[in-house]
N, C-alpha and C positions, 0 to 999 in steps of 0.2 A: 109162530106169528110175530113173535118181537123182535125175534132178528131182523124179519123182513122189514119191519117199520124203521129198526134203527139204518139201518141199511138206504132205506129210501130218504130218511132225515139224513144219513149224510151227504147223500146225491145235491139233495135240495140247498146243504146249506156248502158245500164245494159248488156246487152250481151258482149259488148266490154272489158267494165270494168270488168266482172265476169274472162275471158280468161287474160287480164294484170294482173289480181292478182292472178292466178292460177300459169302464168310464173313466176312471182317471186317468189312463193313460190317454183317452181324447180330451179330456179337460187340459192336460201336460203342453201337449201339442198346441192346441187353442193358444194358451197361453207365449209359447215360446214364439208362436208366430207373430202374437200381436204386439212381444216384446223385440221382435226383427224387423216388422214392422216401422212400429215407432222409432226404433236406431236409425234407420233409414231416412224417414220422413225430416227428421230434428236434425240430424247428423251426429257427427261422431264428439263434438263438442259441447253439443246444447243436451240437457236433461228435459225430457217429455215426462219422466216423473214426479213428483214430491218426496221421495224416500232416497 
C-alpha cells in the first residue's frame, strides 16, 4: 500500500512541477514580446524603461 501512495505522490508532484514550468515559460514569452514590443514602438534610441 505505500509504495502505491509514494508512487502516486510522485506523479502528483512531477506533474506539479512539469505545469509550473510550462507557466513560465508563457510568462517568458509574454514578457519578451512586450519587451519587442516596446523596442519597436520607442525605437532603437529612446528607452521605454526606467532600468
Amino acid at each position: 500500500m505505500v509504495p502505491i501512495l509514494l508512487v502516486l505522490l510522485l506523479i502528483l508532484v512531477l506533474f506539479g512541477a512539469g505545469f509550473a514550468v510550462e507557466v513560465l515559460w508563457y510568462i517568458a514569452l509574454a514578457v519578451l514580446v512586450l519587451w519587442v514590443l516596446g523596442f519597436f514602438f520607442r525605437g532603437a534610441q529612446g528607452r521605454w524603461y526606467r532600468w
